[in-house]
C-alpha positions as YAML, in Angstrom:
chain: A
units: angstrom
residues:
- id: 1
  name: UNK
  ca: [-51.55, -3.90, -25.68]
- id: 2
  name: UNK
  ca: [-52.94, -4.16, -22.03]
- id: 3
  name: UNK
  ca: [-54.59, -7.16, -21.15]
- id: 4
  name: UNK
  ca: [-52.73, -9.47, -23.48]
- id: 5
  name: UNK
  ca: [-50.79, -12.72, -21.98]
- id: 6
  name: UNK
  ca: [-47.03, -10.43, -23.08]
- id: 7
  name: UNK
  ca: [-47.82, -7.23, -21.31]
- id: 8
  name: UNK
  ca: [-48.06, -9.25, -18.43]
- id: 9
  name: UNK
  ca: [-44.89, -10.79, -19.06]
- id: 10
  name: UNK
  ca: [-43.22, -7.27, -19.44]
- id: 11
  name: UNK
  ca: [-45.12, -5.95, -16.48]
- id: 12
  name: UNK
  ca: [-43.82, -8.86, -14.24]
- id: 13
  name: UNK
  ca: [-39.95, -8.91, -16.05]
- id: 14
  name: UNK
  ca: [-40.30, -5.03, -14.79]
- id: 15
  name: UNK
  ca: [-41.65, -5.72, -11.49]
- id: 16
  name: UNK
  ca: [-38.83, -8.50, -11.08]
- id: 17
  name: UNK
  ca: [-36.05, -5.59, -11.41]
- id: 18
  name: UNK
  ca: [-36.60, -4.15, -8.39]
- id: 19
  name: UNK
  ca: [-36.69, -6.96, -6.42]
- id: 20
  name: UNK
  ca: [-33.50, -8.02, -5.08]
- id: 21
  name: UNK
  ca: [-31.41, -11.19, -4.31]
- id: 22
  name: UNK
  ca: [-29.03, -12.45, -2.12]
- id: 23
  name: UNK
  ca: [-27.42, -15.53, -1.02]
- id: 24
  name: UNK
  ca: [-29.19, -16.70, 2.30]
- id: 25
  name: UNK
  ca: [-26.36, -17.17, 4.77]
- id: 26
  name: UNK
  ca: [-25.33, -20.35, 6.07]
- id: 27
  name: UNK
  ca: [-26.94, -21.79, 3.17]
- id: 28
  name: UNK
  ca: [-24.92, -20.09, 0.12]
- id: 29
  name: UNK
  ca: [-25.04, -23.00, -1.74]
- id: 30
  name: UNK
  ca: [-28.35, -24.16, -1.85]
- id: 31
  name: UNK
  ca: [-30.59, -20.85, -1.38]
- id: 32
  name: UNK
  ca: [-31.02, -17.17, -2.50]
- id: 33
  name: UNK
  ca: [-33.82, -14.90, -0.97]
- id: 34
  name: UNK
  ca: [-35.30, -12.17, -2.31]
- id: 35
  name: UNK
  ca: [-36.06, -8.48, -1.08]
- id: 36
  name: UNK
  ca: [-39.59, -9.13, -1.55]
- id: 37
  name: UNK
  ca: [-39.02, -12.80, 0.62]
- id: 38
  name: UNK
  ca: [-39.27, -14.99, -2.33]
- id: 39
  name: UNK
  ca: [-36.54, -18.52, -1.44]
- id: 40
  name: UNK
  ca: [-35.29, -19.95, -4.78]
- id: 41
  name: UNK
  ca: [-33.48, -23.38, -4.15]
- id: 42
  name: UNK
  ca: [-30.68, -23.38, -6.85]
- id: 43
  name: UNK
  ca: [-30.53, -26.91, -6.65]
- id: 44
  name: UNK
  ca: [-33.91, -27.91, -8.18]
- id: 45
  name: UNK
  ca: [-34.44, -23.93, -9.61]
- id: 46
  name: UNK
  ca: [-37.69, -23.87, -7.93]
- id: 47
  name: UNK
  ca: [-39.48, -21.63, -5.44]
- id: 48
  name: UNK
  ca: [-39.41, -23.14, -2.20]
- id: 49
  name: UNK
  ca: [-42.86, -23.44, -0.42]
- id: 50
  name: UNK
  ca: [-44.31, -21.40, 2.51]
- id: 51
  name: UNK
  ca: [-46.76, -21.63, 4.90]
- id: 52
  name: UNK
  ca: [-48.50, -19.46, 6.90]
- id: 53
  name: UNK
  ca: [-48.20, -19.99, 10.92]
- id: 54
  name: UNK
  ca: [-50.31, -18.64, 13.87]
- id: 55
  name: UNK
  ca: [-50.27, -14.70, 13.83]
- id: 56
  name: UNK
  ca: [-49.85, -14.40, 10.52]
- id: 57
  name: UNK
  ca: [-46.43, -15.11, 9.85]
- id: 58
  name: UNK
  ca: [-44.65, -16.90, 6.73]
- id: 59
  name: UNK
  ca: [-42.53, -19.98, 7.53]
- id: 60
  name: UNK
  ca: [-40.42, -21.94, 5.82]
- id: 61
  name: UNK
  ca: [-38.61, -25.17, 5.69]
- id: 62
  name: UNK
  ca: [-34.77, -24.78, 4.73]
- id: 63
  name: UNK
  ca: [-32.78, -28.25, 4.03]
- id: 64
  name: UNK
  ca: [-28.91, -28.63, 4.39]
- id: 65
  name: UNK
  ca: [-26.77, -31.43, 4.62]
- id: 66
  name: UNK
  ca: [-29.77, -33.50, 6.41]
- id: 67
  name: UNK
  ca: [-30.71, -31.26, 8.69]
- id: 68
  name: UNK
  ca: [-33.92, -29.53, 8.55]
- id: 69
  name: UNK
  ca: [-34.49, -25.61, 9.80]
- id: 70
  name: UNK
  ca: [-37.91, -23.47, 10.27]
- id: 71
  name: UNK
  ca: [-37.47, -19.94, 9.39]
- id: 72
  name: UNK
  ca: [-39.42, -17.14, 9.22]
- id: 73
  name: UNK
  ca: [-40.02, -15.59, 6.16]
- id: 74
  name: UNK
  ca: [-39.43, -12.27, 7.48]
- id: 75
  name: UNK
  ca: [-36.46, -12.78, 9.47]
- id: 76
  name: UNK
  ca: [-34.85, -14.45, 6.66]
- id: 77
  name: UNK
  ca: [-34.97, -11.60, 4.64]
- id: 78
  name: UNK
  ca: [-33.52, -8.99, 7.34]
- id: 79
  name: UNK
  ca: [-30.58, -11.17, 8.30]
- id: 80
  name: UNK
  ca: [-29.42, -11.56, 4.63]
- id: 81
  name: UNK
  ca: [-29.88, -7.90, 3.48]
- id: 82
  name: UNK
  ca: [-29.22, -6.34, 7.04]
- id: 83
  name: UNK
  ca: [-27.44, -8.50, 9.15]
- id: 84
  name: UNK
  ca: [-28.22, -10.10, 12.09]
- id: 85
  name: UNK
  ca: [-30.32, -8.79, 15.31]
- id: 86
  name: UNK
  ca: [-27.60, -8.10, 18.05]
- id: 87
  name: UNK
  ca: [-30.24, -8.54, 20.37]
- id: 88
  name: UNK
  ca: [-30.85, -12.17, 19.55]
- id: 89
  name: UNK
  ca: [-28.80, -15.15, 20.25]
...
């Protein structure tokens, strides 16, 4: 029945099988990314946070073995399901 709290939970369990996930590389250990540019850190099993930066972008903070990396959201997601830019350094 539409509108009750379960047919939400179908919708979204429905919604949730066409996203994809991968292993963020460099970080296969601690991180997966979704196609949709969601960051799960399989170390706590929560979503890690984002923020939004100037221009509109999404940013986030990725931690490994003490050392702290900014990322965009965006690029995160195109060098783990595509590859890297050959263009960039």
């Amino acid at each position: 029945m539409p509108g009750t709290p379960t047919a939400g939970i179908r919708w979204g369990f429905l919604f949730m099988k066409k996203e994809k996930w991968k292993k963020v590389v460099g970080y296969e250990s601690k991180y997966l990314v979704s196609s949709h540019g969601k960051i799960l850190n399989l170390v706590t099993g929560s979503f890690v946070k984002t923020s939004i930066i100037s221009g509109g972008y999404e940013m986030s903070l990725l931690r490994f073995k003490g050392k702290n990396t900014s990322i965009l959201v965006h690029r995160l997601v195109m060098i783990t399901f595509v590859g890297p830019d050959p263009d960039r350094n």
